[in-house]
N, C-alpha and C positions, 0 to 999 in steps of 0.2 A: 504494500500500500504506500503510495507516493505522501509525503508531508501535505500539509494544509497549503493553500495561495494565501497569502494575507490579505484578499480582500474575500475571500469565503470566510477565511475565519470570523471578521466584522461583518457578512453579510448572516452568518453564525449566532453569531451573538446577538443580534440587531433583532431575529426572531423569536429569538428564545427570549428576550426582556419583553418585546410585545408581548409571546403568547402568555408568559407569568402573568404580569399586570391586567390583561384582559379576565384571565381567569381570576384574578384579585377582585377586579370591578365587579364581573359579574357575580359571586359570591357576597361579596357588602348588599351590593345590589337585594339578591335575596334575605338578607340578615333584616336589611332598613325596609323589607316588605310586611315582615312581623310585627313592628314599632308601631302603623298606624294605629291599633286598637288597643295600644298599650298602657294611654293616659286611663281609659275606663276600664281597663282589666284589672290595672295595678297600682296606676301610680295616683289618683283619685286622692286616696285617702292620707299618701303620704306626704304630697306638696304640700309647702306652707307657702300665701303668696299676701296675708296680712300682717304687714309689721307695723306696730302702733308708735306713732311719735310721742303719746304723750307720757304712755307705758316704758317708753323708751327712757326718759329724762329722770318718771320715779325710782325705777330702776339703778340709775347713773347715780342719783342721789343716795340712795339706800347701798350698791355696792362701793361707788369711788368715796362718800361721802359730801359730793360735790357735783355739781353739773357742768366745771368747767375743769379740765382734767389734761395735763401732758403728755403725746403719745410721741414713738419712733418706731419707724420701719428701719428693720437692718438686714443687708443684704451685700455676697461677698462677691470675690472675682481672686483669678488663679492667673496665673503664668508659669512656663517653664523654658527654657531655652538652651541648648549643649551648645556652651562657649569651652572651643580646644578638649581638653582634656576632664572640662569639669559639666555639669549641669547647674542651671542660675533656678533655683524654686521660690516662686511669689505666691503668697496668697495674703488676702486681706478683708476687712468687714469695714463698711459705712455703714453709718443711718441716715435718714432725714429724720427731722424733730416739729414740732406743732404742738398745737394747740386744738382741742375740739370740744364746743359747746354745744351740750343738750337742751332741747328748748322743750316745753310741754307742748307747742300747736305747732313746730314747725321743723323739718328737718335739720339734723343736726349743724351746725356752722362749722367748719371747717379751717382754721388757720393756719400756714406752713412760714416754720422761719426762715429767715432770708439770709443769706450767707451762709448757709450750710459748710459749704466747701472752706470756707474762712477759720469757721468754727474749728475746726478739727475733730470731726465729728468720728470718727474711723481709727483702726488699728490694722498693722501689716505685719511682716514680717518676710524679710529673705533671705535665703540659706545657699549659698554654693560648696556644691558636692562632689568631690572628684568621682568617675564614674565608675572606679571600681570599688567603690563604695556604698553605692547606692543598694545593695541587694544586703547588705548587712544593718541598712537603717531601714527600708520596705521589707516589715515580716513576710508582704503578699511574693516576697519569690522565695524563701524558701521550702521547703519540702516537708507535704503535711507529716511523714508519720517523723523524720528526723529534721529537726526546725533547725539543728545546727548548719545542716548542708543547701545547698542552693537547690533548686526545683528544678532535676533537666529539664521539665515540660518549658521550664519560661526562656525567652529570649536570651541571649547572650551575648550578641552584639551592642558597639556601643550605643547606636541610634535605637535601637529597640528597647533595650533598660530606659535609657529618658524619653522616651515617647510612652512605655506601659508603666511608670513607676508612680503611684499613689500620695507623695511627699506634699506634693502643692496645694493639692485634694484636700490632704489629712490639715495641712495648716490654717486654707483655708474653712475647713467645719471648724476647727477649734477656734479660730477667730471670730466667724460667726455668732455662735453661741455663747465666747468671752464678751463681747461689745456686749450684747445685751444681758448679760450680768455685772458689765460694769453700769452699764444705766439706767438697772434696776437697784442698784444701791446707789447709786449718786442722789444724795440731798438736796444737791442745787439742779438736776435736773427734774427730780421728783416726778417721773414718769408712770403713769399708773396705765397705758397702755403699749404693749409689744407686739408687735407685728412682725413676722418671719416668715420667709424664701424656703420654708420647708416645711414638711410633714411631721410633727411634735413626736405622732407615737411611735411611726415607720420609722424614723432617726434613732429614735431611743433602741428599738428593737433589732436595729440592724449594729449598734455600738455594741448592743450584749452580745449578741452575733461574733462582732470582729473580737473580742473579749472572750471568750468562752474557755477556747483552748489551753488547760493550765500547763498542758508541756510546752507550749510556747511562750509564759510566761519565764520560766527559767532560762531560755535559750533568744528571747528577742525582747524583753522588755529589763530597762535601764532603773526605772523606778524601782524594781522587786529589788530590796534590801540598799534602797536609798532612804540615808537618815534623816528624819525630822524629829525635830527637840530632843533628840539623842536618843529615840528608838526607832528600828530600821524596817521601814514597811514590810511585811509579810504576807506570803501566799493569804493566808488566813485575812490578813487587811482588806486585803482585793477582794477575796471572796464578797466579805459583807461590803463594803461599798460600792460592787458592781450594782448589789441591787437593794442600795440603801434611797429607799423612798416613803418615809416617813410621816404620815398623816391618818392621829389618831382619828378624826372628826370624818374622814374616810374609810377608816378600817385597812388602812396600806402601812405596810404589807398584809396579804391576806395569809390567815393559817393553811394555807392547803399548798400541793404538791409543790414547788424546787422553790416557795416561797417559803415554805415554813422555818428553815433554821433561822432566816434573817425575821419574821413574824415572831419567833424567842427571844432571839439579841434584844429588838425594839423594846417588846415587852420589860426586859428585864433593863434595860438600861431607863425605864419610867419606874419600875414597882423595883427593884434592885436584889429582891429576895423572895423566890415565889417557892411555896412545892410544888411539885407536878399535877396536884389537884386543883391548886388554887392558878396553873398556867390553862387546865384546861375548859374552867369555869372560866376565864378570862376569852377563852375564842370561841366560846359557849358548844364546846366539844362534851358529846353525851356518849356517842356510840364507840362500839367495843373497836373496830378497825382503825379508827381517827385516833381513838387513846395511843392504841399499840403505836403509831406510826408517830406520834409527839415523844414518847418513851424511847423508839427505837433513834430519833434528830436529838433528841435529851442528850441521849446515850455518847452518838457521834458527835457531840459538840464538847462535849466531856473530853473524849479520847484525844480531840484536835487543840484542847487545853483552850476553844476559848470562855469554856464555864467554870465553875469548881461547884463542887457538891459538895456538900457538908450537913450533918443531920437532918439527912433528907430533903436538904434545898437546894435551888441550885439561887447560884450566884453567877452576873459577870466577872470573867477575868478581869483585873484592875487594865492590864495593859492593852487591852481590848474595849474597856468603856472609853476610851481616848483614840478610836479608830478614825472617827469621821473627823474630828475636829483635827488630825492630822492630815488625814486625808485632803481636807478642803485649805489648809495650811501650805499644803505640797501643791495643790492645783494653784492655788493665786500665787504663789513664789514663784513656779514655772511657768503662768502664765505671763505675769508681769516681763519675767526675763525675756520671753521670745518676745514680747511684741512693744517694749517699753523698753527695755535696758539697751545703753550706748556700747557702741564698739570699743571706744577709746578706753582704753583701761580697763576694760570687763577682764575677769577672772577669764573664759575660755575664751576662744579663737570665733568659736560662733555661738548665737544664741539658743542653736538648738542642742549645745553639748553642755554636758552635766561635769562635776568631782562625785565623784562615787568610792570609796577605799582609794582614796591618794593618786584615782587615774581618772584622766577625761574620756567620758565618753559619750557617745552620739544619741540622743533620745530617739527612739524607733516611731515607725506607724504604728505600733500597737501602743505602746507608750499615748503617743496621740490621738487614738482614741480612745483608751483609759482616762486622757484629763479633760476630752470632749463630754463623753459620760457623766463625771463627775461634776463637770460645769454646770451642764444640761439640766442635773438632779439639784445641784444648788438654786437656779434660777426658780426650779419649781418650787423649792423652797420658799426663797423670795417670796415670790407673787401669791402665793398661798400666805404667807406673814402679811404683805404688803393692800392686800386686793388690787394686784397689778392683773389685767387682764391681758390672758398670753394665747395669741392664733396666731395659726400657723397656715396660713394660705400658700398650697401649691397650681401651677399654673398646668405644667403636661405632666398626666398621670397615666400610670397603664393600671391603677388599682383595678380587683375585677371585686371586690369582698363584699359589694352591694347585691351584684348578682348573682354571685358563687354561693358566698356563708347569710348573709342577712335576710334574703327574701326567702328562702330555704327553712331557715329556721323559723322565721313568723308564720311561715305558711303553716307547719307542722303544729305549731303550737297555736294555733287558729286564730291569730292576732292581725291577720290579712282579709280583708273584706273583699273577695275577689273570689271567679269561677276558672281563672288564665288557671290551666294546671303546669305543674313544672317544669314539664318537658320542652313545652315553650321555650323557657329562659337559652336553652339552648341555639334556637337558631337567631336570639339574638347579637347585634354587636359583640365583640370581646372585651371590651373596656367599658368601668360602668360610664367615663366620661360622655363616649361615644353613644351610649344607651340613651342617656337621658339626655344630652343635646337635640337628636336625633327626636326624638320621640317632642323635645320644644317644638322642632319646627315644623313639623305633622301635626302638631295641634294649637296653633297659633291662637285662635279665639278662645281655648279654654286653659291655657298656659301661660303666661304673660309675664316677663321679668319685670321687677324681681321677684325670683323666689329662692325656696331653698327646699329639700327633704327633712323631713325629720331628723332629730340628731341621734345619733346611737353610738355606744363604745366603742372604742376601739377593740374590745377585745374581740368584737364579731369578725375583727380582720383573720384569725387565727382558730376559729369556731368552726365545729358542721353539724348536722343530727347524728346523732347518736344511730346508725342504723339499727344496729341489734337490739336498744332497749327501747328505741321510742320514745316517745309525746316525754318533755321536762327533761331528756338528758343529751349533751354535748359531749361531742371528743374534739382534742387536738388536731390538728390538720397533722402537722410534722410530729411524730412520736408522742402521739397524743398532749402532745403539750401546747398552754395555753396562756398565751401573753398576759401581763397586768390588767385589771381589771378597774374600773373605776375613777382612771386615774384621766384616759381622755375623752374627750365627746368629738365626731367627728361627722359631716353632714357632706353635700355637694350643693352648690350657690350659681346661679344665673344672674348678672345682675345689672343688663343694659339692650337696651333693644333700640335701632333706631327708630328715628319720628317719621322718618320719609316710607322708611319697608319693612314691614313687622316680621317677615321675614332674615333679615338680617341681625342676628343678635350675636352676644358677647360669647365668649368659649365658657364651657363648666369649669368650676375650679371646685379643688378639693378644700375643704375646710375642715382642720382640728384644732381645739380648744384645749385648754386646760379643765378639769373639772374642780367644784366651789361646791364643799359639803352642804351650806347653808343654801343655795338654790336649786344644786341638782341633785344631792342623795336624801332625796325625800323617798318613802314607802309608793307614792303610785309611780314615778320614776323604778321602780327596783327590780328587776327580774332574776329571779333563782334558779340557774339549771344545776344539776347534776353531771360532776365529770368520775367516770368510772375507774379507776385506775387498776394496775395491770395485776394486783394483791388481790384485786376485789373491793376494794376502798370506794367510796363514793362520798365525794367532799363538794360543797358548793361554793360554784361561781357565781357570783354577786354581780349582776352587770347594770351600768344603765343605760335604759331604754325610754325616749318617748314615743308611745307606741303608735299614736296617729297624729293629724296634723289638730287636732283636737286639745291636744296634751300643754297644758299652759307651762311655755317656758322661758322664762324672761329674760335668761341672757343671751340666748339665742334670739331672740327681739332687738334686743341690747347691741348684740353684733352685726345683725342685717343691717339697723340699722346707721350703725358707723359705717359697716363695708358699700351701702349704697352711698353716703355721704362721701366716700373718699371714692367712690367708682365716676372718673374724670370724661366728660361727653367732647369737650374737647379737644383730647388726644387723641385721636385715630392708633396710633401704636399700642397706647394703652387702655381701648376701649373696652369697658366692664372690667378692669382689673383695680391694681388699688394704687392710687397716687402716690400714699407714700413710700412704697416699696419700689414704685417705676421713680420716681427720685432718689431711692436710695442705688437704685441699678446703675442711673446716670453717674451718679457719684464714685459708681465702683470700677466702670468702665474708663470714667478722666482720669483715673487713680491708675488703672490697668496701661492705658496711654503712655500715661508720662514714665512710668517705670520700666514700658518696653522700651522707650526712646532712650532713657536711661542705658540700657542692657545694650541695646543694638548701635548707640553710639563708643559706647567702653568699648566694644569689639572692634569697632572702626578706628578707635585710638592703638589700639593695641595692635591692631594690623599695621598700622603707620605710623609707628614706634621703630626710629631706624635701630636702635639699642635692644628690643628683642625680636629680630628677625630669624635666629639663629633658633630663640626656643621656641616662635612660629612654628619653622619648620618642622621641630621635631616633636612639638608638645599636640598638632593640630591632626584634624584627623585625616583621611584621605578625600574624603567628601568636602570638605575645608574647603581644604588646598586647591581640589579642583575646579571648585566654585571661586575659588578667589582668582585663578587663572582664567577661566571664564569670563569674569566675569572682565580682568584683565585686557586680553582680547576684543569682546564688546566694544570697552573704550576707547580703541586703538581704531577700529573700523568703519 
């Protein structure tokens, strides 16, 4: 068989992208034919599309204390660049800042301050890495069962390590989530609104995620037995502060399955000295499987020393009731340094390297999402102290948990007013974005932005029926395990339609919240399933749900309508989304600018430096070189 002609090959390819795409189309095609009768099948009773301005203001009063209240959207940007021998990683967070008053008869007022940019509203941080380096500070290249050695699967050349390497990434989340903990305790900005470029619960759960692994702990994170106040973090540290989230008026942590040891810690770190009768009258544990399985976490907390038991009590470890308060000690020390501390004179060479036993060393990506985590969980803190109101609006999502785990389950448990049987849900769209966009614009006359879905947990992200036991009981999707409960509320919002084509409206955005004991963990709010565990144990999930668009919820009133007040008619770019976060983008983007011109003029100095031509030559890569020659030539012609 003779080789291909190179214009077969493109006349090859040219039918092969048609006929995919064709077949792409006509498929959607069919999925968006299911949509049309979807408002009165399904989505009826779950739209909410009345938000009251005046409900809004009492509300504002009753949570901020005040109707006229400080908000910032904060929002990052990345860069990374191979200059010579090394990689330049940038990452950094802005906000914009304002002002917004609630009115009883009229939509909120909206004020943004001026000179953002002046202000210094933002934190950065940039690290150059030589590149044989970089596979020793990114845990994600080495090798899942042996984390010492590199991952033959991953790249190995020098363009491929800085093009897939995670460092910019990892800087920028921890930047992110630092700004808005820094300006949720700032007094003089006194901010009771936050606004975030991310997913509150998906972020959380995807850090516990990159976290998990405690043999990678020993082998790629710099923190594990780095000293604060002179005792040296421990595996055991990490443990309880990966999933230290604390809120009694919540019931978080909950007593049941990979939450209960740190559900003990809390406990005992409020009551200081419990026996094991008086711990399980505490989580109001009666049945014989729930006792054993508190008895048998007793037991292993014991072993791991961080209890003592003494005349049948147990007690915190002393050097263990000081876990957080170290912990949060080590995140603002390290945080400050990467994004606040000067070159000149700093103890290391860069601000991503630590003293650890008398040597410098490099803070990892795992490292960095260890103190993204930690941030993340103090903010919560915060705003739960503070009554700072913390959303987290994302813009493109591929979530599918509306259609997958949510409707699935209400359906089962007969919370759905509707005859659409499930099977349906199948041939619609894959995304619930696409779902309920979709289904707006096939019902123009009886859908009308703004609105929103009701708001339900985030834990239904992680949820499904129970098949085997039915009606009231849930399993985990991934090894039966099932995310934090109670802790988010998360909806989907439409929120701008134009005046000329009713037709033409704003994209869906994902919406998660923070959850607020006092408004949303009320009893008609509460739903209790059953999760089964693999002993035979069945421990309940405490979720919240509002289960129709009936269900009176007032911060969800409260936030429609801010998010319509800041959804700008005048930006075409950012029509239906949110002002101050497309402000704070602008922000992150001039910032992103000026520090590539930065990077890409250094290199241009350095190339026309007649004094290092010599380590040009040998320090640059081959691709360099040739483009520098190139580009040479060009000029010449």
């Amino acid at each position: 068989m003779s080789a291909p002609k190179l214009s077969n090959t493109v006349k090859h390819t040219c039918d092969t992208l048609r006929q995919g795409a064709t077949k792409q189309v006509a498929d959607y095609e069919q999925r968006f034919g299911a949509l049309k009768n979807l408002y009165d099948y399904l989505l009826a009773n779950l739209i909410v599309t009345d938000f009251n301005k005046g409900e809004a203001w009492k509300t504002a009063k009753e949570f901020f204390g005040t109707e006229a209240v400080r908000f910032a959207g904060v929002d990052g940007t990345l860069y990374s660049r191979p200059l010579f021998d090394m990689v330049i990683f940038f990452g950094g967070a802005y906000a914009s800042t304002g002002t917004v008053t609630f009115s009883p008869d009229a939509q909120p007022k909206v004020k943004y301050d001026s000179k953002t940019i002046q202000q210094n509203m933002g934190i950065s941080s940039v690290v150059p890495i030589y590149i044989n380096e970089i596979p020793d500070v990114d845990h994600t290249f080495a090798a899942q069962e042996q984390p010492n050695e590199q991952n033959p699967a991953k790249p190995t050349t020098d363009e491929e390590i800085a093009n897939n390497s995670l460092i910019a990434n990892a800087i920028m989340t921890f930047s992110e989530y630092y700004l808005a903990l820094k300006l949720a305790t700032d007094p003089e900005q006194n901010i009771h609104i936050l606004l975030m470029d991310r997913s509150l619960s998906t972020e959380r759960a995807s850090l516990l995620y990159e976290t998990r692994k405690t043999s990678f702990w020993h082998a790629k994170s710099t923190i594990l037995g780095y000293e604060v106040d002179g005792v040296a973090i421990d595996k055991s540290d990490l443990t309880l502060a990966r999933q230290h989230m604390g809120n009694v008026e919540l019931g978080l942590p909950p007593p049941r399955a990979d939450y209960l040891h740190t559900a003990i810690v809390t406990l005992l770190e409020q009551k200081k000295t419990l026996t094991p009768q008086q711990i399980l009258q505490a989580f109001k544990i009666t049945d014989e499987k729930r006792t054993q399985r508190v008895q048998r976490t007793l037991g292993r907390l014991v072993e791991r020393q961080v209890l003592t038991q003494e005349n049948g009590a147990y007690a915190l470890n002393p050097r263990y009731a000081t876990t957080w308060e170290r912990i949060r000690k080590l995140t603002l020390d390290l945080g400050d340094k990467l994004f606040f501390s000067k070159t000149q004179g700093a103890e290391t060479a860069s601000s991503m390297k630590i003293w650890k036993n008398g040597k410098e060393h490099w803070l990892t990506t795992l490292d960095i999402s260890f103190l993204t985590l930690f941030t993340l969980q103090m903010l919560l803190e915060e705003c739960w102290k503070k009554r700072i109101l913390l959303v987290g609006i994302t813009k493109d999502t591929a979530a599918r948990d509306f259609k997958r785990q949510l409707v699935p389950i209400l359906h089962r448990e007969g919370y759905l007013k509707t005859q659409m049987k499930l099977e349906a849900l199948a041939e619609l769209p894959n995304t619930d974005r696409m779902i309920l966009q979709s289904a707006s614009v096939f019902n123009t006359d009886k859908v009308q932005p703004p609105w929103s879905l009701i708001e339900y947990d985030s834990a239904f992200r992680t949820m499904l029926p129970d098949g085997e036991r039915g009606k009231g009981y849930v399993s985990g999707i991934i090894k039966n395990k099932i995310s934090l409960e109670k802790a988010f509320l998360k909806t989907y919002v439409q929120l701008s339609q134009a005046k000329s084509d009713p037709l033409l409206r704003s994209n869906v955005l994902l919406i998660d919240r923070l959850a607020y004991p006092e408004f949303d963990y009320k009893p008609p709010n509460v739903t209790v399933f059953l999760n089964a565990m693999s002993d035979g144990t069945e421990e309940p999930v405490e979720t919240l749900l509002f289960k129709d668009k009936t269900a009176p919820n007032k911060l969800q009133n409260l936030t429609m309508n801010l998010l319509i007040a800041m959804a700008p008619a005048n930006i075409p770019e950012a029509f239906g989304h949110n002002k101050a976060l497309f402000i704070a983008d602008k922000i992150a983007k001039w910032n992103y600018s000026q520090f590539k011109s930065v990077v890409d003029s250094t290199a241009v100095w350095i190339l026309n430096n007649h004094k290092l031509r010599k380590f040009i030559f040998y320090m640059s890569t081959f691709r360099e070189r040739r483009s520098q020659i190139e580009h040479t030539r060009r000029e010449k012609t």
